[in-house]
C-alpha positions as CSV (number, residue, x, y, z in Angstrom):
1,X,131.0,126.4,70.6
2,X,128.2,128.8,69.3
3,X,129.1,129.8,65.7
4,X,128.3,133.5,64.9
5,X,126.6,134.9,62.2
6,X,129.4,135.4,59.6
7,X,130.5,131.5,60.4
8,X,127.2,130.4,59.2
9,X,127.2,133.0,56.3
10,X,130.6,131.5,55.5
11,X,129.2,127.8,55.4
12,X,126.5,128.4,54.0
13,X,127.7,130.0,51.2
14,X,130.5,127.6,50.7
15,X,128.4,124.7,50.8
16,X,126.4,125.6,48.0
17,X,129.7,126.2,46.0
18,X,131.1,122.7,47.4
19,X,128.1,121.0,46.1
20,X,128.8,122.3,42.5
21,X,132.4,122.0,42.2
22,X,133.6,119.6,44.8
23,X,131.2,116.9,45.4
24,X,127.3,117.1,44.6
25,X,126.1,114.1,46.6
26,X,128.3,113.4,49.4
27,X,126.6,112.7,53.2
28,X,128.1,115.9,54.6
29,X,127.4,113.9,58.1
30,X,129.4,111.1,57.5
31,X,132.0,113.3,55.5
32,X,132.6,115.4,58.7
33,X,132.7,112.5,61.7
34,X,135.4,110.5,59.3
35,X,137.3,113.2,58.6
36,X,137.8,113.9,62.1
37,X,138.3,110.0,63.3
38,X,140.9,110.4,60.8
39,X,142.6,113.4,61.9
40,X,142.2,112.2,65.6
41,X,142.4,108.2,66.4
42,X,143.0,106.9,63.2
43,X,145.7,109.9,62.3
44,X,148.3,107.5,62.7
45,X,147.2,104.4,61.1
46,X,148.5,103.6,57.4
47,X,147.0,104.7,54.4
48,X,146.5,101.0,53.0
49,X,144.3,100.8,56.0
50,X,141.5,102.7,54.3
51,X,139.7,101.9,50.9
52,X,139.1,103.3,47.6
53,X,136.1,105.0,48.5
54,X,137.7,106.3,51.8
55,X,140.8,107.8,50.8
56,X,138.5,109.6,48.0
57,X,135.9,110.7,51.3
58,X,139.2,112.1,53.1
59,X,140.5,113.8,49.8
60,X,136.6,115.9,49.6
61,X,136.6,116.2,53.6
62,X,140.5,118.0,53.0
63,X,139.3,120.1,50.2
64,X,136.0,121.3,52.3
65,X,138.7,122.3,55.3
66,X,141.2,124.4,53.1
67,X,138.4,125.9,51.4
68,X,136.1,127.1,54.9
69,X,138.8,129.4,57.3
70,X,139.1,128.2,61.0
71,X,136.2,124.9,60.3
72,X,139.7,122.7,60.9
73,X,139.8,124.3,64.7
74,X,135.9,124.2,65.0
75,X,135.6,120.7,63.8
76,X,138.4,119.4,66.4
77,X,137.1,121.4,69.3
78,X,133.5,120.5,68.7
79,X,131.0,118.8,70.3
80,X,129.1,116.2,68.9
81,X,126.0,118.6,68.5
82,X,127.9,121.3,66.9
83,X,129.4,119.0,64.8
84,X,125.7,117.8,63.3
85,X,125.1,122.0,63.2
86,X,128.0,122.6,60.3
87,X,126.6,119.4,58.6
88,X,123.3,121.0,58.6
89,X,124.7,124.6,57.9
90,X,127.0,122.8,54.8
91,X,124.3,121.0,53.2
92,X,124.2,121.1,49.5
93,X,121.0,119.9,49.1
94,X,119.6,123.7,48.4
95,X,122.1,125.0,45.6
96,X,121.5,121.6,43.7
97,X,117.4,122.3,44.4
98,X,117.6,126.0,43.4
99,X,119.9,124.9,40.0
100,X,117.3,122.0,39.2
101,X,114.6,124.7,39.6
102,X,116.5,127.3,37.5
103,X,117.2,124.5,34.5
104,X,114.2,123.1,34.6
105,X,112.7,125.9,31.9
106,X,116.1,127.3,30.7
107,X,116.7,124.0,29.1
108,X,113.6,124.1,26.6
109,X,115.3,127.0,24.9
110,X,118.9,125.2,24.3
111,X,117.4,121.9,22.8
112,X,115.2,124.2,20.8
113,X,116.5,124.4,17.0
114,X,116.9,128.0,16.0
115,X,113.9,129.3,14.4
116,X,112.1,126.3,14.9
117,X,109.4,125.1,17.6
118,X,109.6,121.7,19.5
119,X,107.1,119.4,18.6
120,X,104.6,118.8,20.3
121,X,105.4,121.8,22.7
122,X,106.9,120.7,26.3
123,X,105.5,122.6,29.4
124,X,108.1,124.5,31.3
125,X,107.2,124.0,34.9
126,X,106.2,120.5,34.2
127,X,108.2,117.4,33.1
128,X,105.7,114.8,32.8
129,X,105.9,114.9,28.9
130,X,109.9,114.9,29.0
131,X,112.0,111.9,28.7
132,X,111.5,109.2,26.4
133,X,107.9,110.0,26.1
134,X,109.1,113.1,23.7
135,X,111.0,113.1,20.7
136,X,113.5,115.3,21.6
137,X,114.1,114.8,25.1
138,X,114.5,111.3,24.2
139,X,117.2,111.7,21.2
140,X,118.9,113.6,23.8
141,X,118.7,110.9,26.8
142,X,119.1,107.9,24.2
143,X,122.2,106.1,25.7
144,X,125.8,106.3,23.2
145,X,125.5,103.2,21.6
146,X,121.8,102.5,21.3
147,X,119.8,103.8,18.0
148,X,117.1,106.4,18.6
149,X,115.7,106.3,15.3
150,X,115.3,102.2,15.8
151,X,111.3,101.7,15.9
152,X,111.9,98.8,18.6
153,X,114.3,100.5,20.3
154,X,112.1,103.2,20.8
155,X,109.4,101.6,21.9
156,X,111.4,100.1,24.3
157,X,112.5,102.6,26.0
158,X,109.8,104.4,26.4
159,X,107.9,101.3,27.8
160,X,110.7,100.9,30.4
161,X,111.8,97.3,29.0
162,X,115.0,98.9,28.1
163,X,116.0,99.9,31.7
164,X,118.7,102.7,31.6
165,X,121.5,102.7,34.2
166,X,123.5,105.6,35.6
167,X,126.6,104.7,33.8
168,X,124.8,104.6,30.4
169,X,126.0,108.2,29.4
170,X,123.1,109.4,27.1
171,X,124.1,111.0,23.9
172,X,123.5,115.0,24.8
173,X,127.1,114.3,26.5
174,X,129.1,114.4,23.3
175,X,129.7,116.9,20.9
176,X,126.8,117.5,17.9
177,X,125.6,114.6,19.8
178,X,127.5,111.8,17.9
179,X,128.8,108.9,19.8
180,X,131.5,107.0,17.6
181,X,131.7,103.5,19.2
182,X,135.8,103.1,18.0
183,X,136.7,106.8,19.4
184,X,134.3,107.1,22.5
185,X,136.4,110.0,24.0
186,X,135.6,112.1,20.9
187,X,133.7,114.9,21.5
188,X,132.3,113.2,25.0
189,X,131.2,115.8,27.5
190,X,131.9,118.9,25.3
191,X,128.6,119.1,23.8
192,X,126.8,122.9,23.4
193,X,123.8,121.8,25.5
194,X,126.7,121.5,28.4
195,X,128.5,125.0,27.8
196,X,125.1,126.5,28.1
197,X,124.1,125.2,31.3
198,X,127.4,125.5,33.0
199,X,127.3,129.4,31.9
200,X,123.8,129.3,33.2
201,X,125.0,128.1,36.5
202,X,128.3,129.6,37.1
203,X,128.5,132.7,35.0
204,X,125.1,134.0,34.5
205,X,122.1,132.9,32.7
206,X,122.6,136.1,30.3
207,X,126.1,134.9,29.6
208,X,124.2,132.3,27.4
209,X,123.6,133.8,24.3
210,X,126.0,136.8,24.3
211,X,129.4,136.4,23.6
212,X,132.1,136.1,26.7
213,X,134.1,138.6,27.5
214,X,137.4,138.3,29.6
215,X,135.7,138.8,32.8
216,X,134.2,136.9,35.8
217,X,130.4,137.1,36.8
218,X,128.1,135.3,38.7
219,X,128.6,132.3,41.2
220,X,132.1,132.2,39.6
221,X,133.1,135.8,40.6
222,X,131.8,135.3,44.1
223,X,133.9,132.2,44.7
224,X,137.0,133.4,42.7
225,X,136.9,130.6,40.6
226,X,139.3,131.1,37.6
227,X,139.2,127.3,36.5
228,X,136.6,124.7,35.9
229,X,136.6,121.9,38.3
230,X,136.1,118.4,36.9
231,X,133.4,117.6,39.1
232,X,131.3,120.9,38.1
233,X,131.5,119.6,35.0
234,X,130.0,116.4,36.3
235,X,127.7,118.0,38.5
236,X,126.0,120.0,35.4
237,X,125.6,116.7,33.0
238,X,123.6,115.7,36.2
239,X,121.1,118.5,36.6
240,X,121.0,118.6,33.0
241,X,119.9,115.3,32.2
242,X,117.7,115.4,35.0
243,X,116.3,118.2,33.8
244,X,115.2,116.4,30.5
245,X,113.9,113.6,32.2
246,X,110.5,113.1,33.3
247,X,110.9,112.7,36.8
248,X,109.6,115.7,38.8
249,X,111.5,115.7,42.3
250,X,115.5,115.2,42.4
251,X,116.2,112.4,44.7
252,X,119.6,110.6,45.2
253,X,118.2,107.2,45.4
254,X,115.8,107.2,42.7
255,X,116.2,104.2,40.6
256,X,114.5,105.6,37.8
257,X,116.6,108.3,37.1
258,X,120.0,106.6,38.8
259,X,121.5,110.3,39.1
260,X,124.0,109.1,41.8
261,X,125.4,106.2,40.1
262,X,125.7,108.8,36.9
263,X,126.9,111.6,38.8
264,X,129.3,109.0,40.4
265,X,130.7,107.0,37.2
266,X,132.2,110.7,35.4
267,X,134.1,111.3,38.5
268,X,135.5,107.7,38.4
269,X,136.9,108.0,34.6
270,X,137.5,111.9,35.3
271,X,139.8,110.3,38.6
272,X,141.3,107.3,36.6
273,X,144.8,107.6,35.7
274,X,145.0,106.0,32.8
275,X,142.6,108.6,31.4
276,X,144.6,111.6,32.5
277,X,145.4,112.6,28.8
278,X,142.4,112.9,27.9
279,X,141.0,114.4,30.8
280,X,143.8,117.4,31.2
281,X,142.6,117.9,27.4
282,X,138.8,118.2,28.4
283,X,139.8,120.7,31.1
284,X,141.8,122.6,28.7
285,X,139.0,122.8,26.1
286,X,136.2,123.2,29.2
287,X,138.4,126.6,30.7
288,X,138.4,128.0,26.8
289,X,134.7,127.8,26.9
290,X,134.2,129.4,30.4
291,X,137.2,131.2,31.2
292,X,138.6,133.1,28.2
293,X,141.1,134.7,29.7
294,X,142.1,131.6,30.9
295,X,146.3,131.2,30.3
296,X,147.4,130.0,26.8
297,X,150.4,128.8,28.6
298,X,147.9,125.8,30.1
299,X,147.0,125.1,26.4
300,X,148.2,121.6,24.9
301,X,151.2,122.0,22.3
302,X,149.8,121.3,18.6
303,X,151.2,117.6,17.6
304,X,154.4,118.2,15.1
305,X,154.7,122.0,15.7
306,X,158.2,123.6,15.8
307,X,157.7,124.1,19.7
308,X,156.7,120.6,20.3
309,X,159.4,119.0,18.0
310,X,162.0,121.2,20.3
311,X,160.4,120.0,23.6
312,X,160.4,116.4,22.2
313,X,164.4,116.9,21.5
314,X,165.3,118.1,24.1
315,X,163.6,115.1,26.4
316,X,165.3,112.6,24.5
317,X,168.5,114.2,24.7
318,X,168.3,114.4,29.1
319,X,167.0,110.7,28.7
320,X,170.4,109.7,27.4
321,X,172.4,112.1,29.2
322,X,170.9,110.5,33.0
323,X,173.5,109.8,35.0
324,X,173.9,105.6,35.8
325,X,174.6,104.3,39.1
326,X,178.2,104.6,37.9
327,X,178.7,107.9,37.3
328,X,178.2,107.2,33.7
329,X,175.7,107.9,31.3
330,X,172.6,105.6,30.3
């Protein structure tokens, strides 16, 4: 099968939105030969056959195929070869490279107070000075629960005795940057230093400091996106703590920086259903921020408002109304 011009356009373009706002780090090769055992030999086999972690790869690899027109056909009529081509032609690997280049220097100005100067001054094309070798970056990277302002601690940290893991989510995630240790979901992942680099990305990086207006620009015109996706927003928190660490090339399997198992751990609470609440609330505030002409009709209802106390009524009067296995009522 020889893919024409517009078909490669078409993946290309949609593989660089797919990294942002479907899956960042996924092995596109791997994604694409399972997806097709399953849709061929294994088609039939039961879903308690496959993991987790598999019935998560087949959910991306379904998302890719609605999103891509025709790939579906492609894909099954394929050879091997041409199969390794759309791989190649879906990568993600240059959108997240172009977005670490872009936030690299546009970060400096968000972590910089208004009408103040960070010091000492950090370089914007290098990061050598970032991290917890600077003041600032390193407030901002401290993980929730761990005092910055502790001398040891500090020290520590900036030595490398402390060693940081992926899933300890620094404190630029929350909101003013608080962490309270009895309410961690407050304010967590709605912090200003997020907004402005997911307008930076998916708006445009103008859209920062002027005021939104009920329209759609950028990357987010382009694709038609009217929502946020939770894993764009997961996808941002990584470029933007990578971009205040020191590290100076992205890689998946650095161990330093641990950006996969970070990247990784907000789509497992974002995907766990006992967090559902608070996550449809996150997405409700996160469309507010990006969207504004996103539907009021999404919004939560206030607690102990008139149209909540109705709604609440009239659930409790069709729970005792239900029908028993008698005819009766329960």
């Amino acid at each position: 099968m020889i893919f024409n011009s517009s078909a490669t356009d078409l993946l290309v373009h949609y593989g660089h939105h797919f990294g942002q706002t479907v899956h960042a780090l996924c092995n596109f090769q791997a994604l694409l030969t399972n997806g097709i055992l399953r849709m061929g030999e294994l088609a039939d086999a039961p879903e308690e056959n496959f993991t987790a972690e598999e019935r998560h790869e087949h959910r991306v690899f379904q998302e890719l195929l609605k999103s891509v027109a025709g790939l579906e056909e492609r894909l099954m009529q394929g050879r091997d070869d041409e199969v390794d081509a759309v791989a190649e032609l879906a990568s993600t690997s240059g959108a997240r490279g172009d977005d670490t280049k872009s936030l690299k220097g546009s970060v400096l100005n968000w972590i910089t107070p208004k009408g103040q100067n960070i010091i000492p001054p950090l370089a914007r094309n290098m990061k050598v000075d970032r991290g917890f070798h600077h003041e600032r970056t390193g407030a901002l990277l401290c993980p929730a629960g761990l005092d910055w302002s502790n001398s040891e601690t500090k020290a520590k940290l900036k030595s490398g005795e402390i060693i940081v893991t992926g899933d300890q989510w620094p404190l630029f995630l929350y909101a003013d940057y608080h962490y309270d240790p009895e309410d961690p979901w407050n304010g967590l992942f709605r912090s200003a230093l997020l907004v402005c680099a997911y307008r930076h990305t998916f708006t445009s990086p103008s859209s920062v400091d002027r005021e939104l207006k009920a329209t759609r620009s950028g990357n987010a015109q382009i694709h038609g996106m009217t929502r946020v996706t939770l894993p764009s927003i997961a996808y941002i928190a990584m470029q933007n703590r990578f971009s205040l660490t020191s590290s100076p090339v992205f890689s998946c399997t650095d161990t330093v920086t641990d950006s996969e198992r970070f990247y990784n751990s907000i789509l497992d609470i974002f995907e766990d259903p006992d967090e559902k609440q608070e996550v449809n609330d996150l997405t409700v505030w996160w469309n507010r921020q990006i969207f504004p002409s996103y539907s009021t009709a999404q919004h939560p209802l206030v607690k102990n408002s008139a149209l909540a106390r109705i709604r609440e009524k009239r659930a409790r009067t069709k729970e005792v109304s239900v029908p028993d296995g008698d005819g009766g009522s329960l």
